[in-house]
ZAMARGU-4260 file (C-alpha; in steps of 0.2 Angstrom, whole numbers, plus 5000, padded with zeros to 4 digits):
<rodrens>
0) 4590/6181/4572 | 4579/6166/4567 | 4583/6151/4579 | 4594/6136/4570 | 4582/6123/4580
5) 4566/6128/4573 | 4573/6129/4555 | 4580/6113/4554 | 4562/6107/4563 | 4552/6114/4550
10) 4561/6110/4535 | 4560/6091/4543 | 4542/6092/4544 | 4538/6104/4525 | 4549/6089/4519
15) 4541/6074/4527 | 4524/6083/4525 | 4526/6083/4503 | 4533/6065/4505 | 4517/6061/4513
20) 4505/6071/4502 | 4514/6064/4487 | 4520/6048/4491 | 4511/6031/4481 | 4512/6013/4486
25) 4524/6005/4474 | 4520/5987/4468 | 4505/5980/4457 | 4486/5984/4464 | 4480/5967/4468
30) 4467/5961/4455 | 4456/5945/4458 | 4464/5931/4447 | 4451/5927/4433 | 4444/5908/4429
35) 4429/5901/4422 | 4417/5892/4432 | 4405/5890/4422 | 4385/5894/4422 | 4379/5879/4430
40) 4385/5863/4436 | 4386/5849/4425 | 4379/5834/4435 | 4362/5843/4439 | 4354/5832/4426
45) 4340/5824/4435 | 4345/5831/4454 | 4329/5836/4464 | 4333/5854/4467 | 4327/5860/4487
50) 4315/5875/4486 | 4314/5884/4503 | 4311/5900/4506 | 4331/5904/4509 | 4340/5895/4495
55) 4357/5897/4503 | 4364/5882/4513 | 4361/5887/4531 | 4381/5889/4541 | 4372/5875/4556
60) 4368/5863/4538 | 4368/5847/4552 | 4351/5852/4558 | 4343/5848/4541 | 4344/5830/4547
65) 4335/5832/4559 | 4341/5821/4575 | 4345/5830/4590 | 4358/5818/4596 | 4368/5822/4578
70) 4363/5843/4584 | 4371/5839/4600 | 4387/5831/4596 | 4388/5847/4585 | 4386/5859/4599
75) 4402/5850/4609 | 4413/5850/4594 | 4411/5868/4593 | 4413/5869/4609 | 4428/5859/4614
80) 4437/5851/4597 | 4455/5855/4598 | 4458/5858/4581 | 4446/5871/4580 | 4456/5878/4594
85) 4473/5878/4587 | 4466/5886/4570 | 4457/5900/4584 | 4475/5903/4590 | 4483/5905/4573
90) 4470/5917/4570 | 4472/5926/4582 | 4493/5925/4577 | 4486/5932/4561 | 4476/5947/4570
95) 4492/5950/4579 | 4505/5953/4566 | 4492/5965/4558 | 4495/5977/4573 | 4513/5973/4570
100) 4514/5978/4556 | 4502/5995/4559 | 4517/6001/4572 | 4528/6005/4557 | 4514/6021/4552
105) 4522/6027/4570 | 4536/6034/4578 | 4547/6026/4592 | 4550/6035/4607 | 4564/6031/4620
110) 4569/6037/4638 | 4581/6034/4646 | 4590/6038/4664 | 4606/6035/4670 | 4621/6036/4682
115) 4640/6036/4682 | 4652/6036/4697 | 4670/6039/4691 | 4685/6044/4706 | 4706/6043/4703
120) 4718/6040/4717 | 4736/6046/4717 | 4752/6047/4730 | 4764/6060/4738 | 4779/6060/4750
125) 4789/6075/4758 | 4810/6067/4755 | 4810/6075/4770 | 4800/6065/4782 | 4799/6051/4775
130) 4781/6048/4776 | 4770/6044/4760 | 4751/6048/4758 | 4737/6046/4747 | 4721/6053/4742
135) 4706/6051/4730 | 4690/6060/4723 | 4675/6052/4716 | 4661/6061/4705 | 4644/6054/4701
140) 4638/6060/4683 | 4620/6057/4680 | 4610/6060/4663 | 4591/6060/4658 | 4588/6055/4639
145) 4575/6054/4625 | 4574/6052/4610 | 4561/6050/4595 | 4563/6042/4577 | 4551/6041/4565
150) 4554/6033/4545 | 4537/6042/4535 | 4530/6029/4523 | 4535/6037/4507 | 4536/6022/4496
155) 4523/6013/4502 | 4532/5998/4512 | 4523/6000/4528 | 4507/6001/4519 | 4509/5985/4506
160) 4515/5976/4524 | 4498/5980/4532 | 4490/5975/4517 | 4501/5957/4517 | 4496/5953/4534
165) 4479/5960/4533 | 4476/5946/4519 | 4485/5936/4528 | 4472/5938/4543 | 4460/5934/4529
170) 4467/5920/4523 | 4467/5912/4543 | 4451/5917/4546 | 4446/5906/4531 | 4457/5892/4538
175) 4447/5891/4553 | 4431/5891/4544 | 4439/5877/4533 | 4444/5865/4549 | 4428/5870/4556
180) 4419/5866/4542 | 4431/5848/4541 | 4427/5844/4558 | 4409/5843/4556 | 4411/5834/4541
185) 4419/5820/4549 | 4407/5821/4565 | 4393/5821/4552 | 4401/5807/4543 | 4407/5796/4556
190) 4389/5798/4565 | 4379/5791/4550 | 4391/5777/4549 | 4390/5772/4566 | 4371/5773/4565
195) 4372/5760/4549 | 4381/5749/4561 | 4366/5751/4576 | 4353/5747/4560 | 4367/5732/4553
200) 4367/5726/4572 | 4348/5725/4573 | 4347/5716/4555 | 4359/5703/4564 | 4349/5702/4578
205) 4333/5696/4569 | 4344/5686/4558 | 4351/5677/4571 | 4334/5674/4579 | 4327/5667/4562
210) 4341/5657/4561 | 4341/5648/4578 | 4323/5646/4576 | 4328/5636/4558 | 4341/5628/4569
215) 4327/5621/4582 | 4315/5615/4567 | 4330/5608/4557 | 4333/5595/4573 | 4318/5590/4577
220) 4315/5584/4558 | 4331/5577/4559 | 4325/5569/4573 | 4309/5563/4566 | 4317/5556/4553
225) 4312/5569/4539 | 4327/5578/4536 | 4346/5572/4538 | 4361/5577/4546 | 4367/5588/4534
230) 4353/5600/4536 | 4357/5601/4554 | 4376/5604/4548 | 4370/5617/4536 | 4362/5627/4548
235) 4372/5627/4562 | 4385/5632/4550 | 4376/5645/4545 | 4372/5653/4563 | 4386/5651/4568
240) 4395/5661/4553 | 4382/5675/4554 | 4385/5677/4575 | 4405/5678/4569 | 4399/5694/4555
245) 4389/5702/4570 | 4402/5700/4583 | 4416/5710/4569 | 4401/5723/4568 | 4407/5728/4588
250) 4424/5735/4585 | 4419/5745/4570 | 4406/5751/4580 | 4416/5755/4595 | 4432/5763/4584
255) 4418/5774/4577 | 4412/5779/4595 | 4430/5785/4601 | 4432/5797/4584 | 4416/5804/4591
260) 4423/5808/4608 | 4439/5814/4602 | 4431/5827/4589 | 4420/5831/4602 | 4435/5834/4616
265) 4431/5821/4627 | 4443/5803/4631 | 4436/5789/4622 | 4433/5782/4642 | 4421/5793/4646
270) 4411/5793/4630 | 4398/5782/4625 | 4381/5784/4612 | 4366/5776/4615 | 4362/5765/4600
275) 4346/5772/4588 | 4331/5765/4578 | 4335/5774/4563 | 4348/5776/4552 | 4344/5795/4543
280) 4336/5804/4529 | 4344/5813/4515 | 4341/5829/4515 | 4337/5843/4502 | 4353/5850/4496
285) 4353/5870/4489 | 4365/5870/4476 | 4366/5889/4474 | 4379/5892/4459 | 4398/5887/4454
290) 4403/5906/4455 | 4396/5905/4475 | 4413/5893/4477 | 4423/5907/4476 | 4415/5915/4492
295) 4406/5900/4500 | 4424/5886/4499 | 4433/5894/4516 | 4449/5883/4505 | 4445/5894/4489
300) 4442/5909/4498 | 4457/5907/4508 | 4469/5903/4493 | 4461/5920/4485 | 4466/5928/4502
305) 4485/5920/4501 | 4485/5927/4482 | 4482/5943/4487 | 4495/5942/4503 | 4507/5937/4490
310) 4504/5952/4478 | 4506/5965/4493 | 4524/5957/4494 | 4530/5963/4477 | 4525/5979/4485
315) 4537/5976/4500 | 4550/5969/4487 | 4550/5985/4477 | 4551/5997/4492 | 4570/5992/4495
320) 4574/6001/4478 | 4570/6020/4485 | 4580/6029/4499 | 4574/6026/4517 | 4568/6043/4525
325) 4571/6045/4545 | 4567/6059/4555 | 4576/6058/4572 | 4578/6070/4589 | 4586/6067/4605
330) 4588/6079/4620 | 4592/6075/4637 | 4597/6083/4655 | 4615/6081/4663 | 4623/6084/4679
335) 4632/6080/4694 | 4618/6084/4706 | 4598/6080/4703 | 4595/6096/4711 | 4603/6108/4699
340) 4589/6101/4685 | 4575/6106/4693 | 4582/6126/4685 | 4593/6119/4671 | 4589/6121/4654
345) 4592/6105/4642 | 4609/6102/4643 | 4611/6093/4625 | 4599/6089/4609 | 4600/6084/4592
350) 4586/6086/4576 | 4587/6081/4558 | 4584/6071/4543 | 4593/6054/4536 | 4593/6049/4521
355) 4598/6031/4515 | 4598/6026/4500 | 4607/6007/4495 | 4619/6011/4480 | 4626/5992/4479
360) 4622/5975/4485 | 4626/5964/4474 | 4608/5960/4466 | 4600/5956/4483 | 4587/5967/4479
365) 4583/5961/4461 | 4582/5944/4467 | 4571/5947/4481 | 4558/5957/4471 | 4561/5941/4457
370) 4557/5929/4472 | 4540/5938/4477 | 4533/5938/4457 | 4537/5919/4456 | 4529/5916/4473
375) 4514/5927/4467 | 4512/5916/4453 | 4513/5900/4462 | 4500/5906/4472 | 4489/5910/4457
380) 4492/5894/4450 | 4486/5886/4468 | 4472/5896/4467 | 4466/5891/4450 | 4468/5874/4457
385) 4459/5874/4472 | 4444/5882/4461 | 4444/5869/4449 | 4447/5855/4464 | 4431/5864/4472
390) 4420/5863/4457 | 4428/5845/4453 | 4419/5839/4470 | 4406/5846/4469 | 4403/5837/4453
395) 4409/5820/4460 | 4397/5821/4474 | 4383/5827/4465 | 4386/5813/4451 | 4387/5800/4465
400) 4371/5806/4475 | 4361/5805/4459 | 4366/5789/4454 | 4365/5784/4471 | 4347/5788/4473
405) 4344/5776/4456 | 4353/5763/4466 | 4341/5766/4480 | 4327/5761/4469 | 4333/5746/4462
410) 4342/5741/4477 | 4323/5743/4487 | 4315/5732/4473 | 4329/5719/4474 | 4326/5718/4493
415) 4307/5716/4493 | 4310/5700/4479 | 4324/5694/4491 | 4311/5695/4505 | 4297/5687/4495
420) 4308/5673/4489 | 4314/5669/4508 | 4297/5669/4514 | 4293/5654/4501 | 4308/5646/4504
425) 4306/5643/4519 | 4287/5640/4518 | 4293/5626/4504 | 4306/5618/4517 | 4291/5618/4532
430) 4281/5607/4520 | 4297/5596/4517 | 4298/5600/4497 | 4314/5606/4497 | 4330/5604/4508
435) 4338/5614/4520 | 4354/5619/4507 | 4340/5627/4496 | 4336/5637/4514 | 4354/5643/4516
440) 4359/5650/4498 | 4340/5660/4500 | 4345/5665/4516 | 4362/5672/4512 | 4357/5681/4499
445) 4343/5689/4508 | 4355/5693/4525 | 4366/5701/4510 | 4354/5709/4500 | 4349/5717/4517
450) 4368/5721/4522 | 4369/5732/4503 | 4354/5742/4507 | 4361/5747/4522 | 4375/5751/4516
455) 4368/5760/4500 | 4359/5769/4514 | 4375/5774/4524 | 4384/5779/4508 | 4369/5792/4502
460) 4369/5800/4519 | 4390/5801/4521 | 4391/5807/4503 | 4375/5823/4506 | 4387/5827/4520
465) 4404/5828/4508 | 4392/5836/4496 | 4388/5850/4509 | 4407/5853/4514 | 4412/5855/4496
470) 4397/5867/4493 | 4407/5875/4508 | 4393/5871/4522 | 4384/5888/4522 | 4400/5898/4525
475) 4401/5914/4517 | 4416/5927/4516 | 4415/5945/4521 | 4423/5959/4524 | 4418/5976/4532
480) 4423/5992/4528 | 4437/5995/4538 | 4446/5979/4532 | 4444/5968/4546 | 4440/5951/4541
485) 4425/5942/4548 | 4423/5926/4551 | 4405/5923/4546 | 4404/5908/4553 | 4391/5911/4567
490) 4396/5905/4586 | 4386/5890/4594 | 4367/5893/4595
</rodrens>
């Protein structure tokens, strides 16, 4: 006579075996969202394309500038900036509920042990005597269990969650590139600025010093008689306006100083940069193409990423509609004595299938696989967005850093004519054929014209820097074989 046990075990396991072997992922297969980049970019027009031998942005894009001090700020932002460290902990969130998600390919096994001490108490009495007794008795039941329950993946519900959060992990891993990428931005940014105001600082420096000495030869010609008090007014005003312009230049220098310690992890206290000679270069900037956003934006690749995440959930969504298959067993060991299990055969066990199947609720289900499309489509939509919002900057800044560079020339031949003309000025005042109001308004406008190049300066190198980030600073997405996502974003050198 066949054994009852082993039927019912392999019919659970012929059944579960055919849902396996024919079981499909329901939900849509995730396709790209499709939008036009274009061929080229539009502002090119005149931009000086870089030829090196690798025409990819490099992922370390700071050391094309070439200053070690801007390489070693770099190097401690990596190192210690804490919002780099919060995005590495939702990453590492993100890897986690991947594994999560895994455990539902498994089944769960439980164990468990334990033990029951139960007694009654009761009275007698002979009518007799007159004497009254009682008695009780006390058992101790113990029990070993275990159990196993496994849910097959018939529909696809385990496998469209894996692939959620696997995109999911994607998605952070590009969120951590994209504050990665931020942060250096701003250092990079920050650092220039503050090295416009070392350059302004030194433009005051000598202005100051030209001034005083205008001061000196203003009093002593008053004093001989040649010039009048209101020269000497003139150009103490004057000084004294331009030593109130350099002092406001300390505060914007020093509130520029404490960003850099805070990217780079430090307390503002204990951070100080040395001031530098020189202000920076432009570097050459590989454009690559606007298709390359797609993989090289870590925010565009990352929205790509949350698109996908969003389309697994459909999946999810439509695995509510199909019947829930569960294999479960349990068996166990019971007895009064731990002795008498050591010969016992398993005192009790159970084995079989469970089917579950929701026939009514109401349009939960409806409205939840309704809810996942519409999210779906948002996220399209924000992915288009943050395609065209990519391109758009790139375009700003390559518009701005072309125009820019005309300014540069211009603005070089307007301060050499600014120099030229305070050099006769002043050679005209020395020979007493001119006053020294004549001095001031050439003076100004020199101090100014110098200010604006500087600043022209500062605005070229901040705006290569923005142009970088928005060409997605030599970042590029990957993804192996096995699904994993890689942040390609290489560590520290």
């Amino acid at each position: 006579m066949l054994n009852p046990t082993k039927n019912i075990l392999k019919a659970s396991v012929a059944f579960a075996l055919a849902g396996l072997l024919g079981a499909c992922a329901v939900g849509p297969d995730y396709q790209r969202p499709s939008i036009a980049v274009g061929a080229n970019y539009k502002e090119t027009k005149g931009w000086t394309q870089a030829m090196p031998s690798d025409t990819a942005l490099r992922a370390d894009w700071w050391r094309s500038y070439n200053d070690p001090v801007l390489d070693r700020l770099m190097d401690a932002l990596l190192a210690a900036n804490q919002n780099i460290a919060q995005a590495q902990a939702q990453y590492r969130q993100a890897q986690a509920l991947v594994q999560s998600a895994r455990a539902g390919f498994f089944p769960i096994l439980n164990a468990g042990l334990s033990a029951t001490r139960s007694g009654g108490s009761g009275s007698s009495g002979g009518s007799g005597s007159g004497l009254s007794g009682s008695g009780s008795s006390g058992s101790t039941q113990s029990s070993l269990t275990g159990s196993v329950s496994w849910e097959p993946d018939l529909w696809g519900k385990v496998r469209r969650t894996v692939e959620s959060s696997q995109a999911g992990v994607q998605a952070s891993a590009a969120d951590l590139a994209g504050t990665r990428l931020s942060m250096q931005s701003t250092l990079a940014q920050s650092y220039f600025q503050l090295r416009a105001l070392d350059a302004e600082k030194r433009l005051f420096e000598q202005t100051l010093a030209a001034y005083e000495r205008l001061l000196r030869t203003t009093q002593n010609r008053y004093q001989a008689g040649v010039a009048a008090q209101a020269d000497v007014a003139a150009a103490r005003t004057q000084l004294e306006n331009a030593r109130t312009q350099a002092l406001e230049l300390n505060w914007q220098r020093a509130q520029f100083e404490h960003a850099l310690a805070v990217l780079t992890g430090q307390a503002p206290s204990g951070f100080t940069l040395e001031p530098a000679q020189t202000v920076g270069k432009v570097p050459d900037i590989p454009l690559g193409l606007p298709s390359q956003l797609l993989e090289r934006r870590p925010d565009v690749a990352g929205a790509e990423r949350r698109t996908a995440q969003a389309n697994a959930q459909i999946g999810v969504a439509q695995a509510a509609w199909f019947p829930d298959l569960t294999l479960s067993g349990n068996a166990g060991l019971s007895g009064s004595q731990w002795a008498a299990w050591l010969g016992a055969p398993i005192s009790f066990w159970s084995l079989g299938p469970a089917l579950a199947l929701t026939i009514f609720d109401g349009g939960a289900r409806e409205s939840k696989v309704a809810q996942a499309r519409a999210a779906y489509d948002a996220q399209v939509a924000a992915y288009r967005l943050t395609v065209l919002t990519a391109l758009q900057e790139v375009e700003n800044y390559l518009v701005q850093l072309r125009v820019m560079g005309q300014e540069q020339v211009t603005q070089d031949r307007a301060l050499a004519a600014a120099r030229e003309s305070l050099r006769l000025t002043e050679n005209q005042y020395k020979a007493g054929l001119i006053d020294y109001l004549s001095v001031a308004q050439v003076e100004t406008t020199a101090l100014s014209t110098e200010r604006s190049a500087l600043a022209l300066q500062s605005s070229r190198l901040v705006a290569s820097v923005q142009l970088i980030a928005a060409l997605g600073g030599g970042w590029q997405a990957s993804q192996p074989s096995d699904g994993q996502p890689v942040d390609s974003q290489p560590a520290n050198k």
